[in-house]
ZAMARGU-4260 file (C-alpha; in steps of 0.2 Angstrom, whole numbers, plus 5000, padded with zeros to 4 digits):
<rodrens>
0) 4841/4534/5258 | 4841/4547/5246 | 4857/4556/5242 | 4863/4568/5230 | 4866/4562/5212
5) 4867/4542/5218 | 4858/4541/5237 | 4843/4532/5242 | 4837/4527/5257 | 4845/4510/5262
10) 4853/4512/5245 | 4866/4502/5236 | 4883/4504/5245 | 4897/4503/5234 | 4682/4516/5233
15) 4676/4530/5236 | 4659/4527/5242 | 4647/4531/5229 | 4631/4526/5238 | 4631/4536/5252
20) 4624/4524/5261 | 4620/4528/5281 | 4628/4521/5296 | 4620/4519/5312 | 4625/4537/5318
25) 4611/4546/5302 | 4626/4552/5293 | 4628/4547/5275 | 4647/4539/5271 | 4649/4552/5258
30) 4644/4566/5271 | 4656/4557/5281 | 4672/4557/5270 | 4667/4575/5264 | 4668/4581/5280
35) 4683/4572/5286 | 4693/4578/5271 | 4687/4597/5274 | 4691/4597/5292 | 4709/4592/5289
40) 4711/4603/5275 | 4704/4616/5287 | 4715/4608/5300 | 4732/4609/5287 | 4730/4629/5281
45) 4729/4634/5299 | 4742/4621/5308 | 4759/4628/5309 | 4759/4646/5299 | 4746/4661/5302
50) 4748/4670/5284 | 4752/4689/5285 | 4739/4701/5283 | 4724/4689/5290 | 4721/4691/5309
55) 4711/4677/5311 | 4717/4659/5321 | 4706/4644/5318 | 4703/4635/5334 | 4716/4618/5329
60) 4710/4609/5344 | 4692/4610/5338 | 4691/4604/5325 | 4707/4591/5327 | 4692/4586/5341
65) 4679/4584/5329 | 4688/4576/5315 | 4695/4563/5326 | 4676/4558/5330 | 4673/4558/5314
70) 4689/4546/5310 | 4682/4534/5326 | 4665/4533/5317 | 4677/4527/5301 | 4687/4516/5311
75) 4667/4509/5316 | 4662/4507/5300 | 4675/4495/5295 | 4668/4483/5306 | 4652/4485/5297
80) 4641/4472/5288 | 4637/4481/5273 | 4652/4481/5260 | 4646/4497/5255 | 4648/4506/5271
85) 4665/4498/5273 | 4671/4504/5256 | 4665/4523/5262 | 4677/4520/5279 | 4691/4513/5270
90) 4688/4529/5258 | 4688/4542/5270 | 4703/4535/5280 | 4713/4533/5262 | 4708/4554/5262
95) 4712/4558/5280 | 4730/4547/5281 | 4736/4555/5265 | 4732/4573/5268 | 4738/4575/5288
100) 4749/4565/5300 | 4741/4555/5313 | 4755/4546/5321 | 4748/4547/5339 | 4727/4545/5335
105) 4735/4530/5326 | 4746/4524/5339 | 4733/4517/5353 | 4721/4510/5340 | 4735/4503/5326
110) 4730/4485/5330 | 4710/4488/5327 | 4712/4496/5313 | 4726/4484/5305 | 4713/4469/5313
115) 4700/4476/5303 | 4710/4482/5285 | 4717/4461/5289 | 4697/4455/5288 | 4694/4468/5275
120) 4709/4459/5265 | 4703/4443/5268 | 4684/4442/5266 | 4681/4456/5254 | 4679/4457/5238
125) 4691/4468/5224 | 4686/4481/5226 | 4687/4484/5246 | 4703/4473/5245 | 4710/4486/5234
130) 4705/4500/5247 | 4710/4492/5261 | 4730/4486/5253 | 4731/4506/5248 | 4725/4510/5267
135) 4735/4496/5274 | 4751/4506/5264 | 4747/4523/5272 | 4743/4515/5288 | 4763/4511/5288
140) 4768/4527/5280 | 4760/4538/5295 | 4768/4524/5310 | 4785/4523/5301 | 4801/4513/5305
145) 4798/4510/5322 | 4790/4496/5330 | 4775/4498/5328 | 4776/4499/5307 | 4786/4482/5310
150) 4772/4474/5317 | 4760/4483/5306 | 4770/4476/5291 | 4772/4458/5298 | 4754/4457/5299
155) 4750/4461/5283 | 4764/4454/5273 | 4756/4436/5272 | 4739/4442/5266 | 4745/4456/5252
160) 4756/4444/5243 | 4744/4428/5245 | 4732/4442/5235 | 4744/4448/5224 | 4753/4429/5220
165) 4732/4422/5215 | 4728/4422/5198 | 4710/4422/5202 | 4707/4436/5213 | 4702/4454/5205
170) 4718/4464/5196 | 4712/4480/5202 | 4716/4472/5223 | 4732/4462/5215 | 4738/4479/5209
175) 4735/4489/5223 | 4743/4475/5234 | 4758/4475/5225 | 4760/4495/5228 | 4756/4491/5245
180) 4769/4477/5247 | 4783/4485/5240 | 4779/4501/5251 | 4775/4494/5268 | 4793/4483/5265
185) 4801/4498/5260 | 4795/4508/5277 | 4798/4496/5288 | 4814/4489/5281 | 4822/4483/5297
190) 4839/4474/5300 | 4828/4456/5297 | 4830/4452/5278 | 4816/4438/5280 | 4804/4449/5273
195) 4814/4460/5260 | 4819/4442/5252 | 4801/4435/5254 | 4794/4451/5246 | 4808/4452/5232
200) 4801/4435/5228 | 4783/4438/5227 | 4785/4453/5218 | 4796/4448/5205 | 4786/4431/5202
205) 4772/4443/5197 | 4782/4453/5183 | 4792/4440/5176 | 4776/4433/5166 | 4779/4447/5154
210) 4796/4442/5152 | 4802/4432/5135 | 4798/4415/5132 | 4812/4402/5125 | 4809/4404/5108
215) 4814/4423/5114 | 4797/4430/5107 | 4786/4440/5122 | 4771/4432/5129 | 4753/4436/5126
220) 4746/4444/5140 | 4725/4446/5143 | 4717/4465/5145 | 4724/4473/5163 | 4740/4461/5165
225) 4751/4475/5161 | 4747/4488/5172 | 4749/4473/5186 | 4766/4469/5177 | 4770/4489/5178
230) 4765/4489/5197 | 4775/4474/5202 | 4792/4478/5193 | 4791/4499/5200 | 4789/4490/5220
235) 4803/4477/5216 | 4813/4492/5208 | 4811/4503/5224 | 4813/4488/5236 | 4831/4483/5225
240) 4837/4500/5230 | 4836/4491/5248 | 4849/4477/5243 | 4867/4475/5248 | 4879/4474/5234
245) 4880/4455/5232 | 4859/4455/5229 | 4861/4468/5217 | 4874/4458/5206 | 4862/4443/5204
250) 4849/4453/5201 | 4859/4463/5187 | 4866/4446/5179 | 4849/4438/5179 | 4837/4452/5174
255) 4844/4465/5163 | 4843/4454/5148 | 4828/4452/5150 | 4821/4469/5153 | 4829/4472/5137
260) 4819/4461/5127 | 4803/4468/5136 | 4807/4485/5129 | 4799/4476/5112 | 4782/4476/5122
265) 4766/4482/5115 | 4762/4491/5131 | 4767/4509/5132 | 4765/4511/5152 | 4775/4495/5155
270) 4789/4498/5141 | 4791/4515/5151 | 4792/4506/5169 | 4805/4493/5162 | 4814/4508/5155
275) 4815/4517/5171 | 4820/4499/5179 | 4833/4497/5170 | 4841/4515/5173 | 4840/4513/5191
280) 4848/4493/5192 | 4861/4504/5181 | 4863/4517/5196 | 4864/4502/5207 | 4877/4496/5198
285) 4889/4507/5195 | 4885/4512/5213 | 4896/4497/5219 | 4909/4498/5202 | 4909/4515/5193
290) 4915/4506/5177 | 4899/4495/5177 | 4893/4491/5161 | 4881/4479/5153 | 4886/4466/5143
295) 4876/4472/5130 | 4875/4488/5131 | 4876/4493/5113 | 4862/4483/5108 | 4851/4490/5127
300) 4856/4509/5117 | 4850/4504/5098 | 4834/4501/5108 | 4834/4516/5117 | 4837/4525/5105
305) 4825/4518/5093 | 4809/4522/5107 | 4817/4540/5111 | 4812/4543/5092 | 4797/4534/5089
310) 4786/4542/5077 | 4773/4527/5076 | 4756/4534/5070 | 4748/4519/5075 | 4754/4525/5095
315) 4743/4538/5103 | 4750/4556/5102 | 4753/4557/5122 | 4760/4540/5124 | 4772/4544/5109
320) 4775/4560/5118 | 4778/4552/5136 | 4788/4538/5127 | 4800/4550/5119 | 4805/4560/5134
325) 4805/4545/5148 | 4818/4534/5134 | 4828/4550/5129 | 4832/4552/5148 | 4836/4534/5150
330) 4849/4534/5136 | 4857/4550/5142 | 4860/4541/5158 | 4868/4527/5151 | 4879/4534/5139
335) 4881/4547/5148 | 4875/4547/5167 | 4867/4563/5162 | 4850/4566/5172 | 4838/4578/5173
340) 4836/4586/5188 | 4820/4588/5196 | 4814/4603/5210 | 4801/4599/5221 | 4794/4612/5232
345) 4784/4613/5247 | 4782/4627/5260 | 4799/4635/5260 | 4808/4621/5257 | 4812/4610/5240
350) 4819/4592/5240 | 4827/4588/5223 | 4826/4574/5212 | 4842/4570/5204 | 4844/4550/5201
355) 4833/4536/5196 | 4833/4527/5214 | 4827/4545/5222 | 4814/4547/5206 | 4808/4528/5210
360) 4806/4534/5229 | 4798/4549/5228 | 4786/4542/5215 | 4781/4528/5225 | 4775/4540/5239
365) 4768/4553/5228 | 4758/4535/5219 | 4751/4532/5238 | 4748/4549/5245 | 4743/4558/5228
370) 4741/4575/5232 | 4745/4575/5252 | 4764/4571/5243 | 4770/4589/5250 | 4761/4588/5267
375) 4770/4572/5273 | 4786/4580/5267 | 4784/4596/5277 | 4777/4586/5293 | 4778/4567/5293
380) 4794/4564/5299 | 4797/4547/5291 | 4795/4557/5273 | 4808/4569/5281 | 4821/4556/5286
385) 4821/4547/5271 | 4824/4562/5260 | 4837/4572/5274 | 4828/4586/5278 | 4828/4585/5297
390) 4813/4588/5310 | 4800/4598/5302 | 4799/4615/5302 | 4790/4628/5314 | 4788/4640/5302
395) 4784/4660/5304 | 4786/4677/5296 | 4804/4679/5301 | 4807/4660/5291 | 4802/4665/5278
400) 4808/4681/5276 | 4828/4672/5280 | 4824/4659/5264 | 4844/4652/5258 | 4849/4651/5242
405) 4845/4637/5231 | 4862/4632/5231 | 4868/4629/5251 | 4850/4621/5253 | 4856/4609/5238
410) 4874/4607/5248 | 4865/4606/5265 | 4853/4592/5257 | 4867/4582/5248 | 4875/4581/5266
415) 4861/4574/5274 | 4861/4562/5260 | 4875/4557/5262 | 4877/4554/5280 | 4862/4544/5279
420) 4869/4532/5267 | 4884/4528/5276 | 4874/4525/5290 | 4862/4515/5282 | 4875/4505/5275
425) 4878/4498/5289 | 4861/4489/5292 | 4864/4486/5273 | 4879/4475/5276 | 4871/4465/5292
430) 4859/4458/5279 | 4871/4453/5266 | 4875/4440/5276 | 4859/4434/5274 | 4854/4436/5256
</rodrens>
């Protein structure tokens, strides 16, 4: 879990439908994800705070009723023949699971839906396999660490990295199927290491073609492999932060030369994601030996140094930009273990991003939920574990006119973080025995 400065959960110890097409029921899918996305925004604004100075209450259970009719006729339409109606379902559930918690309308009909995202995975084409594996990842986020995201995760494990591992299917579902993998392992992340190793593996079988070639020179890759490369190394990254201490020393021998030599890549996006990479298996490290050092590190600094002041012309200006800032944080942090602190608020609470693990994590939800990022972290309470903020909030006018300081909420935080860890070292420690 996330802690202050070094913690992370299990951390290291030491398609949109564009045809509107109609359904059975009349009603177009557009209409239909349209109104499922207004009603729980609707539903969200009025669901735990009635702001000062309005006297109206909008009836929740109404329209929790209708929306929830609206999300069985979804959960239908999955099963329909048309592809394009299925797409439209799979869209307005991607909407309605990432803006609003639905733990117990998922609970009784989790094994339809994960039934029907499994078909959609297995029979479909790219693009519905790429909305069904980012469903199939929200689908875990909102059943969490219990049993039933077990299941959930042991179901779709075998399918998303048979996509992600085949060559031949589509890159846009081999992508999305590797976000979805390393995020439905890191949610369901049990004591059984079967899984963690088995995703690891997969993962990391994907990335390593961008990796140097004998003659040390890096391979020639075809339009679109990169951004796969990128999504394959960012879900191994957060799933390392999972690893006991042995794992992590393997994986530090074998790969940080050679995330070194991809920092000479011609792809700006994945030169930034093996950037970040290698800060965090730096955290990792010097989380089980405080004198960790790579071997070398000069070298890993000349070239971090060299992209934190790139003034290419033939690079475009943002890229540059982005470049610049990612790399200049990156060599802070390993010559100094300076990092950049990050504040992110939501209701009357802020989380704060102040490590490269943390950073990995948090991105990798924000990456799945987009926008509905501050609404899990104020009410799903999976989000709220994993970052130590507690049971969520019933917020009203006397909360928030009590706010504390930024300083004992940073202290209370860092607490939680790091009670967490030592408790989730524990579970850590039962798998090194098997890794």
């Amino acid at each position: 879990m996330p802690r202050s400065k070094k913690g992370k959960r299990g951390g290291n110890s030491s398609s949109k439908g564009k045809n509107g097409v109609k359904g059975e029921s009349g009603v177009s899918d557009d209409d239909l994800a349209s109104d499922v996305l207004s009603h729980y925004s609707s539903a969200s604004e009025s669901a735990s705070v009635i702001e000062e100075g309005t006297g109206e209450v909008v009836d929740e259970q109404t329209a929790q009723e209708e929306t929830e009719d609206k999300l069985k006729q979804c959960i239908d339409n999955l099963m329909d023949k048309s592809a394009k109606t299925r797409l439209a379902a799979l869209e307005s559930l991607r909407l309605a699971f990432s803006s609003k918690v639905l733990y117990e309308f998922l609970l009784e009909r989790r094994f339809t839906i994960s039934d029907c995202l499994e078909r959609s995975l297995r029979k479909g084409g790219g693009e519905e396999q790429a909305a069904a594996a980012t469903v199939c990842a929200l689908l875990c986020i909102q059943l969490g660490v219990g049993v039933e995201g077990e299941e959930g995760f042991k179901m779709f494990r075998p399918i998303l990295s048979s996509i992600l591992i085949d060559s031949c299917a589509s890159l846009s579902a081999r992508q999305s199927c590797a976000r979805a993998l390393g995020m439905c392992c890191y949610v369901s992340a049990s004591d059984d290491a079967e899984d963690l190793v088995k995703s690891l593996g997969h993962l990391e079988n994907v990335f390593v073609g961008a990796y140097p070639l004998g003659d040390g020179s890096l391979p020639s890759v075809k339009a679109g492999i990169p951004a796969l490369h990128s999504a394959a190394l960012q879900s191994w990254a957060l799933l390392c932060t999972l690893c006991p201490a042995s794992r992590i020393e393997t994986i530090l021998n074998h790969h940080l030369p050679r995330l070194h030599a991809c920092l000479e890549s011609s792809e700006v996006n994945f030169r930034i994601a093996v950037g970040e990479t290698i800060a965090l298996l730096y955290e990792l490290g010097r989380d089980i030996d405080q004198e960790f050092e790579y071997e070398d590190c000069d070298a890993l600094c000349d070239s971090l140094k060299s992209l934190a002041t790139d003034g290419n012309k033939h690079r475009a200006k943002n890229d540059r930009r982005k470049q610049r800032s990612v790399f200049r944080e990156v060599l802070h942090y390993i010559e100094n273990e300076d990092f950049t602190e990050e504040k992110i608020q939501f209701g009357i609470e802020t989380i704060y991003i102040d490590g490269w693990m943390r950073r990995r994590i948090y991105d990798a939800f924000k990456e799945v939920l987009e926008s509905g990022v501050r609404h899990h972290l104020q009410f799903n309470p999976l989000l709220r574990d994993i970052f130590g903020l507690g049971p969520p909030l019933i917020m009203d006018a006397s909360v928030k006119a009590s706010r504390i300081s930024r300083t004992e909420r940073h202290l209370f935080n860092s607490a939680a973080f790091k009670a967490r860890t030592k408790l989730r070292n524990k579970v850590r420690d039962k798998r090194a025995d098997v890794m």
